[in-house]
Every structure is written in structure tokens, then in C-alpha cells.
C-alpha positions in Angstrom: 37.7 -72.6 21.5 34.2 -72.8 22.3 34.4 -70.1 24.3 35.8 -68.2 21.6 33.0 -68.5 19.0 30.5 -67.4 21.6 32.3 -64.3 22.6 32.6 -63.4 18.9 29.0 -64.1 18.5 28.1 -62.3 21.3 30.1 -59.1 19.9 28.4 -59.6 16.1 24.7 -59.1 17.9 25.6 -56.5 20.0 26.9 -54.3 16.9 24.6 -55.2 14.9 22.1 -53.7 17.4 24.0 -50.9 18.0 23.7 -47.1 15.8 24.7 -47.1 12.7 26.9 -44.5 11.3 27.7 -42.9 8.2 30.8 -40.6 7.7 31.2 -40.1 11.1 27.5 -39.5 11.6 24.5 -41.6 13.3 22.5 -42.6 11.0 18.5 -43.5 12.6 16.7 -46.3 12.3 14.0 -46.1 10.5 11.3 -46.9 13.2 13.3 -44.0 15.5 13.1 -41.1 12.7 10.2 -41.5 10.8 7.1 -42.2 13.0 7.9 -40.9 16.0 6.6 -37.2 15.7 4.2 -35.9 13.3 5.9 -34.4 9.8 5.3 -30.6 9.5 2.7 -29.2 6.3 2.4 -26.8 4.4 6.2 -25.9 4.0 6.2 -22.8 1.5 8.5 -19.8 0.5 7.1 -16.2 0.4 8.7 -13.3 -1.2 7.9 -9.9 -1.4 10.5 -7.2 -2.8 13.5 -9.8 -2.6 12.4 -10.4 1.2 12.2 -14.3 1.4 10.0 -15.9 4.6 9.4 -19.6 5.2 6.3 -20.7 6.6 5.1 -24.3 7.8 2.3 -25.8 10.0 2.7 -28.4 12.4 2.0 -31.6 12.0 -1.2 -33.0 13.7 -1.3 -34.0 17.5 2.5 -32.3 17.5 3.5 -32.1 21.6 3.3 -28.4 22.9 7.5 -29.0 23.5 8.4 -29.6 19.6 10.7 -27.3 18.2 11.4 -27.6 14.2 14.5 -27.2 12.7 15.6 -25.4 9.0 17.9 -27.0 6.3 18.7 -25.5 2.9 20.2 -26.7 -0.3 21.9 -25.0 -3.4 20.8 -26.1 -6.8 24.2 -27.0 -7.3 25.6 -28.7 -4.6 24.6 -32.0 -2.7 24.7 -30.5 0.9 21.9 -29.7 3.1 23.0 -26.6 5.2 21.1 -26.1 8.6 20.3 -22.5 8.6 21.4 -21.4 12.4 19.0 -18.8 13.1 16.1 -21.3 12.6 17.3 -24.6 14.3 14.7 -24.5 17.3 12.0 -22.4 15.7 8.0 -22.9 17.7 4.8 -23.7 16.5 4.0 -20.2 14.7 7.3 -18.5 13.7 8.7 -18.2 10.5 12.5 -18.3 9.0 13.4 -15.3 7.3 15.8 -16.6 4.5 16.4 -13.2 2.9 20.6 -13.4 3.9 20.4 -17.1 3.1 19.5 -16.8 -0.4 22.8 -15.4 -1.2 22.5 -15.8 -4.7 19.3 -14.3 -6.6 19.9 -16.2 -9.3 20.3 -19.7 -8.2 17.7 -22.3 -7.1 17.1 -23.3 -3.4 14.9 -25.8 -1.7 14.4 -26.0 2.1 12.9 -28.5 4.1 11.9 -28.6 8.3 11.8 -31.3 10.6 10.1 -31.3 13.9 12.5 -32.4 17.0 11.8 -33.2 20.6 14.7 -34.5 23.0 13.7 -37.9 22.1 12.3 -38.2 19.1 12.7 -36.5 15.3 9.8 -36.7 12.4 11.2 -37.0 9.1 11.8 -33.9 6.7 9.2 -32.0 4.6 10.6 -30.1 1.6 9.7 -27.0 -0.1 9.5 -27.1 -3.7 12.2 -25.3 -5.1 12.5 -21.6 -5.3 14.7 -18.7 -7.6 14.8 -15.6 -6.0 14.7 -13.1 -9.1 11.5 -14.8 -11.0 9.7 -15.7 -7.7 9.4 -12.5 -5.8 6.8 -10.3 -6.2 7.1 -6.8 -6.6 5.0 -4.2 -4.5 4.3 -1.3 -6.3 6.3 1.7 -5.7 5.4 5.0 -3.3 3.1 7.1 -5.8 2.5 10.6 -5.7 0.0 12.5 -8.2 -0.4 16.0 -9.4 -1.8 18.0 -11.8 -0.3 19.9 -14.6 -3.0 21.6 -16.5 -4.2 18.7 -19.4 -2.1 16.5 -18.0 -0.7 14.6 -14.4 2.6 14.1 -13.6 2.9 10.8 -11.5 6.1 10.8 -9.1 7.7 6.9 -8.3 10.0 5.9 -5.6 11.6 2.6 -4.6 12.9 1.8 -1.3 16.6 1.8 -1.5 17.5 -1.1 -1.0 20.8 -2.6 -1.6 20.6 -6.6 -3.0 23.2 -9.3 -3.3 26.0 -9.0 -6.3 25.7 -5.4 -6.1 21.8 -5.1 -7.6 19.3 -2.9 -5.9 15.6 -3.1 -5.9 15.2 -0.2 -8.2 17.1 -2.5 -11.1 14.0 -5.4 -10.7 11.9 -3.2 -12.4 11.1 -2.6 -15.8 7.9 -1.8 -17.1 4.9 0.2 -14.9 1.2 0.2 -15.6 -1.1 2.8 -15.3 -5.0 2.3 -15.0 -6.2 5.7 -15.3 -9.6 6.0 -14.2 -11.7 9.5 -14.6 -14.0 9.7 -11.6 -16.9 11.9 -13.2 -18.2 8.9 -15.5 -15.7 6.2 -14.8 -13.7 6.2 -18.2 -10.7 4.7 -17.9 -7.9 3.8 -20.1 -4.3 1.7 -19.8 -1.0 3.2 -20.3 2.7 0.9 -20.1 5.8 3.1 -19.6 9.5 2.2 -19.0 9.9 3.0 -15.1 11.4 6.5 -14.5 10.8 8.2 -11.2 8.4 11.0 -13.1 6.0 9.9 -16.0 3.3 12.3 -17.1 -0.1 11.3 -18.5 -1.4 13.5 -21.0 -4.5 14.4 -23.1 -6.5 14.7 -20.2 -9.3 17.1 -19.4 -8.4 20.4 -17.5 -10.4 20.9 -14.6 -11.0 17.2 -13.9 -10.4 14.4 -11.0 -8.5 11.0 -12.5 -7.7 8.0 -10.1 -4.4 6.2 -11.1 -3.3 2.9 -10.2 0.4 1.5 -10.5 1.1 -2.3 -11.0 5.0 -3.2 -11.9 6.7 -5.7 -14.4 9.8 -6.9 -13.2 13.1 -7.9 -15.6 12.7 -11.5 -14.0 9.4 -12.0 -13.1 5.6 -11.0 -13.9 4.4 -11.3 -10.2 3.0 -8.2 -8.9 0.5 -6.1 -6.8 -1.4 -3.3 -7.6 -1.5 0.0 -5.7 -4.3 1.7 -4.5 -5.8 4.6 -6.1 -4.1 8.1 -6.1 -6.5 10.7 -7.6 -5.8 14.4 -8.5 -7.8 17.5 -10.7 -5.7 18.1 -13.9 -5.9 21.5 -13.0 -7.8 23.8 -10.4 -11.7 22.8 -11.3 -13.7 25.9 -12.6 -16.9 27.0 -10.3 -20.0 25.7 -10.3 -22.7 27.6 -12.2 -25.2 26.5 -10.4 -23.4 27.2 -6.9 -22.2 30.7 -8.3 -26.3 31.4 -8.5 -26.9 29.7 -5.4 -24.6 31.9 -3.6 -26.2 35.0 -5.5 -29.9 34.0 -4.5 -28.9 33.7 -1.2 -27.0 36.6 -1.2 -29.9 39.0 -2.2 -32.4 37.5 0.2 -30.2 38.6 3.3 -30.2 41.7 1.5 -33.7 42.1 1.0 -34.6 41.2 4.4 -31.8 42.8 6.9 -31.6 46.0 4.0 -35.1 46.9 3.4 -36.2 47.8 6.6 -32.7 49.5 7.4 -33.9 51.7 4.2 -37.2 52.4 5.4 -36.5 53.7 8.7 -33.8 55.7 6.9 -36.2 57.7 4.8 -38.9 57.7 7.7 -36.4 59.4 9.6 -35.0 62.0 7.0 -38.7 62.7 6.3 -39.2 63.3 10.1 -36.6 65.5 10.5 -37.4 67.6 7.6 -41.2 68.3 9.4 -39.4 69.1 13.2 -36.8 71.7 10.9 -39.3 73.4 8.7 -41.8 73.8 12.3 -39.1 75.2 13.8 -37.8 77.8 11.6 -39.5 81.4 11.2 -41.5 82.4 8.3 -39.9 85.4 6.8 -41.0 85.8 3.8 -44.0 84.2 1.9 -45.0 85.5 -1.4 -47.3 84.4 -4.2 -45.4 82.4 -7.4 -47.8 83.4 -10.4 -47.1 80.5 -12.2 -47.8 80.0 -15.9 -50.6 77.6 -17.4 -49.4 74.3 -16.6 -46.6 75.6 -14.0 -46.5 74.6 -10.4 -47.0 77.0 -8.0 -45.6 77.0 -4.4 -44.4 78.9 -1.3 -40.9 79.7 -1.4 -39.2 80.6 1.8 -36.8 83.5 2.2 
């Protein structure tokens, strides 16, 4: 009997010592999860046109072999997921979560926990994140021409197809135009529905405007703005005072390649008149009586 109640006592210690699970899962002590490797930092969500990155830094004095794992949860369910494609990510790389995020309009958190063979750190979470009112929206390809007093400004968005059947084009709603002139720097603001042509009117003919595009989305007010795309209205008239310039310049070459060329013309018709009349014979010379005031002279017959 004796015997017994030290068996049995021997049993209780050794389970007691022994992992603990939970639904079939091991479930770590406290001292084996939590201190043993350095948490990761900095966990954070980027998007950019409905493409969703993770990011996160490693903890401090984190061993060169770590590799970090990806979970994700859905606002409405109690679940963390492990993502697959990010389960033994290195110091450096990212987890693209754009396929993840399967619906734009729900909320998601993620969180990353650095693993070795022996040892796990605990999680670090994200805060959470909504695809549609968190993204932020690059501005559109622009093109810009001129249409006289006016410019007509040409849009495009990538086509790109979105979950439940939205495309990129749909996010936006509203662009804005900074329309700068570049003679004097007057500039003015202009908000139009999105179409893929808008034209800017009441402008000078003849003169260079810059325009930047900046979006407004239908769920969110997160943009960037473009760079500057500058055009004429219209052809710009010449320059007076290149016009005379040109003239100016124009007679000088003139006046000293045609001059001379003139000269040595009429020097030479004037010789040639002296060799001809030498050369002839003088047939008949005869006296002009001229009148008071007339000119007299030999004429040659």
C-alpha cells in the first residue's frame, strides 16, 4: 500500500512537470516563450493602391539564425491564421498581405514572432488595419496638352482588378488640380469628379501652366501628389525682341559679305566698259551744238 502512494506520487510530479496542452495543442511555459528571444518592433502595415506590405524590425541582439513568423486575424472571428507564405521570413523581408486581405472592407490585425529551433519570443501586434480607408492612393498617369485658352488633362489608372469585383478606378472620386502658370507663378485650385479627360479653361493662349494631380478616394483622404506636367495653351507667338535680333544680325552679314561683292561688281562693269570703248574704232565724231544749258558730248556712230 505504501508502495502504492509513492508510485502515484511519483506519476502526479512527473505530469505536473511535463507540457501542458490545450485542445490538443502545447501550450509554453511562460519562462520558455516569453524571454527567450528578443520580441520584434516596429510591426506596421503599408498600403499603396490596395497593395498591402508588412514590415517589422528585429528585436535587439536577435541571433543571425532567427526566422519570424506571420499570423492574421479577422475583425470578426477569434482565430489567428498563420499566413503560409510568411512563416520563416529573415531579418529584412517583408509579408505582402495584398491576397490575404480578402475582404477590403473588414478589419485585420497581424502580429510576428521571432522563432529559432529552440526558442520563440512572444508576439508583437499590429494595430488594426481596413483596407479601403487605409490605402493611399497614387495619383494617376497624367498627360497635358494644349487646346488654345485652355488644357485638356488626360487620366489613367492601372487596371487593376480588386476583391468582390471592385477595380482601382472605382476608389476614386474627386481629383485636384494645382494649376500653376510658370511666367509669374500664379496659381489657382480646381476639384473635378474623376473622368479620364478634364479640361482647364480660361487660361491665357500662348502660355506655359504646370499642373499637379492629387486624388480623393470614396473611402479614404490619404493621398500623394504627382509631379508637375507643364504645357503652352497654344503655340507661343515670337519674340519681338528675337524677331529684331535675327533682323540685326541678318543685315550685318549682309553688309559685310554684300558690300564688297557690290563693289567689285561695278569696278568691274566700269572696267570693261574702258577695255570696249578702247577697242572699238571711231567712225564718226561730230560736234552736238547744244542749247544754253544743254550738255554737249561726242556721240559715236
Amino acid at each position: 500500500m505504501m508502495q502504492l502512494r509513492v508510485l502515484l506520487f511519483l506519476l502526479h510530479i512527473h505530469l505536473g512537470n511535463g507540457p501542458r496542452t490545450e485542445d490538443g495543442e502545447e501550450v509554453r511555459s511562460l519562462n520558455e516563450t516569453c524571454c527567450s528571444l528578443p520580441a520584434p518592433s516596429s510591426v506596421s502595415i503599408s498600403s499603396s493602391n490596395m497593395q498591402h506590405v508588412l514590415s517589422f524590425l528585429p528585436g535587439p541582439r536577435t541571433p543571425i539564425n532567427t526566422s519570424f513568423s506571420v499570423e492574421v486575424i479577422h475583425s470578426r472571428k477569434s482565430l489567428w491564421r498563420p499566413v503560409a507564405a510568411c512563416s520563416q521570413l529573415m531579418a529584412g523581408q517583408t509579408c505582402d498581405l495584398t491576397r490575404v486581405f480578402q475582404d477590403p472592407y473588414a478589419y485585420y490585425q497581424t502580429r510576428v514572432q521571432a522563432v529559432t529551433s529552440m526558442h520563440r519570443s512572444i508576439w508583437t501586434a499590429s494595430t488594426w488595419f481596413q483596407p479601403l480607408s487605409d490605402t493611399v492612393l497614387e495619383p494617376p498617369n497624367v498627360t497635358v496638352s494644349g487646346c488654345g485658352n485652355c488644357l485638356i488633362v488626360q487620366l489613367t489608372v492601372p487596371s487593376r482588378e480588386l476583391q468582390q469585383n471592385l477595380q482601382l478606378k472605382d476608389l476614386y472620386k474627386e481629383i485636384f488640380f494645382l494649376v500653376r502658370r510658370t511666367r509669374d507663378g500664379a496659381q489657382f485650385t480646381l476639384s473635378l469628379p474623376y473622368k479620364d479627360e478634364n479640361v482647364i479653361q480660361y487660361l491665357q493662349p500662348g502660355v506655359e501652366y504646370c499642373v499637379t494631380v492629387s486624388a480623393k478616394g470614396l473611402f479614404t483622404t490619404k493621398s500623394v501628389s504627382s509631379e508637375a506636367y507643364c504645357a503652352f495653351t497654344s503655340p507661343p507667338p515670337p519674340s519681338h525682341f528675337n524677331a529684331l535680333n535675327v533682323a540685326f544680325g541678318l543685315l550685318a552679314v549682309f553688309c559685310v559679305l554684300g558690300l564688297p561683292f557690290i563693289g567689285l561688281m561695278l569696278y568691274g562693269g566700269r572696267l570693261s566698259l574702258e577695255l570696249i570703248t578702247q577697242r572699238l574704232p571711231l567712225r564718226n565724231v561730230s560736234n552736238i551744238c547744244c542749247k544754253e544749258g544743254d550738255d554737249c558730248g561726242l556721240v559715236l556712230s
